[in-house]
Phi, psi and omega in degrees: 000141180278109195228149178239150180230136206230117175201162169218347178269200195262006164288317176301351186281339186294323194319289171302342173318273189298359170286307171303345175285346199246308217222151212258146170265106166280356180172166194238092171288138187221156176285143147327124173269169205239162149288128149005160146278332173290014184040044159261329197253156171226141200247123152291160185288149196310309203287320186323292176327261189341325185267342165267000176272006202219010170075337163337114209276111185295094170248098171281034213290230179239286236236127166269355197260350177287170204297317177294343165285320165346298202299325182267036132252000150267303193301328156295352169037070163239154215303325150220155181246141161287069159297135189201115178030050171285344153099326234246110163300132173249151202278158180292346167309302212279341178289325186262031187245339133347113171314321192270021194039231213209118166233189183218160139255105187252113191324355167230179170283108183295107036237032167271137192034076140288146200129200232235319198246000236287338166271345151289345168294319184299301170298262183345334188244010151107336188342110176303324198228121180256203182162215176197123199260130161277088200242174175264161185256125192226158170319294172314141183303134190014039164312286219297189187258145188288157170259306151205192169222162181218124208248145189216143159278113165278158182229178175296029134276332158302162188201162186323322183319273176293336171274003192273321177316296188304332174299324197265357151308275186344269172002259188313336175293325197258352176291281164332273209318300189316285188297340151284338160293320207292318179320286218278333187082023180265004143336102184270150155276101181264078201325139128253184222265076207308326208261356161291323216297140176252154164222169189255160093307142170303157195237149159303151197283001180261035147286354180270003206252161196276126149263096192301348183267348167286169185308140168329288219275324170305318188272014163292315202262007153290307164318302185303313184296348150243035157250168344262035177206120019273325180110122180277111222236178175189148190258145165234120173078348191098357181252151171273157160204123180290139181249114181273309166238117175229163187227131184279144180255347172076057146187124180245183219247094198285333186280135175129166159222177202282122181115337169286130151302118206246326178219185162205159202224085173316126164068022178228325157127173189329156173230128185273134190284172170200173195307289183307333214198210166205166193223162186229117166318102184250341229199084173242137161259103185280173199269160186018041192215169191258126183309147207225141189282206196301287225284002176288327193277310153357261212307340182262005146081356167316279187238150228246146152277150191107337199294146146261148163218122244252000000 
């Protein structure tokens, strides 16, 4: 089978990994590489890497809706194309020219958090369990129909980090399991249940700031579901501080207002008031200063009881 593959972060690599290893690639679609952050270097994207380092032939276009991308995915003619975070929508032409059509991998249980964020979402909305849905590619945004899932439970130890590694494991184990079906021709198509459906937006940065008036365990499971990108952040004084870690503290404060440092716990960090409780700061990045645990904020006096944070 002929495949073509279209991704661009370091979620997409395992996915390609176990394809190439199986099955001939004609090629690799990727977003535009960027400059660094110091905007000097201009760094390519994981799959870029991964495809020249594997001979693979590398294709950036702008655009999937122009004639000339049209033309180079009929002259490479593959029997499917492999969509895995590629950022880019693709046109019904283009869906439709592949015999085996177009599936993708996507990072949630379908048809819940369709969209842009689906594993900060998961964590952030409390989820016991994520995954990763193998699905066919349809206009509509993470519309089509599945093929299968691979389902991982999350615990209170996970973060954005560790459940996006293990997913982008999953992804690939259920991606093969896919494409060999897909081979046999024994591939089930599983509608889904539409009126279920959740969606993600990509997110803003004040979609990033802290509401100090939610609950302990949401604003545990908001931190966590963005570290460490984007990163959850809250203002003191006008400086920001990225919040990395919090620990629920189970005890609450009758004196404050939500958003104070009401107290500190030695050798754990500040403990903030929140609507229900309180949460104890473990993990900070003060603005132009290098992250520092609970008791570093303590002992260097970074935040104060009195302090608000807005």
């Amino acid at each position: 089978m002929r495949i073509l593959f279209m991704g661009t972060p370091e979620f997409a690599v395992p996915s390609f990994d176990v394809l190439n290893s199986e099955y001939e690639i004609v090629g690799a679609f990727t977003k535009i590489d960027k400059p660094n952050m110091r905007g000097k270097k201009i760094k390519f994207t994981p799959v870029k890497e991964y495809a020249l380092e594997h001979n693979i032939p590398v294709y950036q276009p702008n655009t999937l809706k122009s004639e000339e991308t049209k033309n180079l995915i009929k002259e490479l003619n593959p029997d499917l194309i492999v969509v895995v975070a590629y950022g880019k929508i693709l046109p019904k032409e283009i869906i439709e020219m592949p015999k085996y059509g177009v599936i993708n991998v996507h990072s949630s249980l379908l048809p819940k958090y369709r969209g842009a964020a689906p594993i900060n979402a998961a964590l952030i909305h409390g989820e016991e369990e994520s995954g990763v849905s193998i699905m066919y590619i349809a206009e509509e945004l993470d519309a089509g129909d599945v093929i299968l899932t691979v389902k991982t439970k999350i615990t209170d130890e996970d973060t954005f980090l560790t459940l996006h590694d293990r997913l982008k494991e999953l992804g690939a184990k259920g991606l093969i399991e896919a494409v060999r079906l897909i081979e046999k021709g024994e591939a089930p198509r599983i509608p889904q249940n539409h009126s279920e459906a959740t969606f993600v937006k990509p997110f803003s940065k004040d979609d990033c700031k802290i509401n100090w008036s939610k609950t302990e365990r949401e604003i545990f499971n908001f931190v966590r579901g963005m570290n460490p990108f984007p990163s959850a952040f809250t203002i003191c004084e006008d400086k920001i501080f990225k919040i990395y870690g919090v620990k629920e503290n189970f005890k609450t404060y009758e004196s404050g207002v939500c958003g104070e440092v009401v107290d500190i716990k030695k050798g754990e960090g500040v403990i903030v008031k929140t609507g229900n409780g309180s949460v104890i700061l473990t993990q900070v990045k003060p603005e132009n200063k290098k992250l520092l645990n609970g008791a570093d904020i303590i002992n260097g006096g970074i935040l104060k009881v009195g302090d608000i944070l807005k």
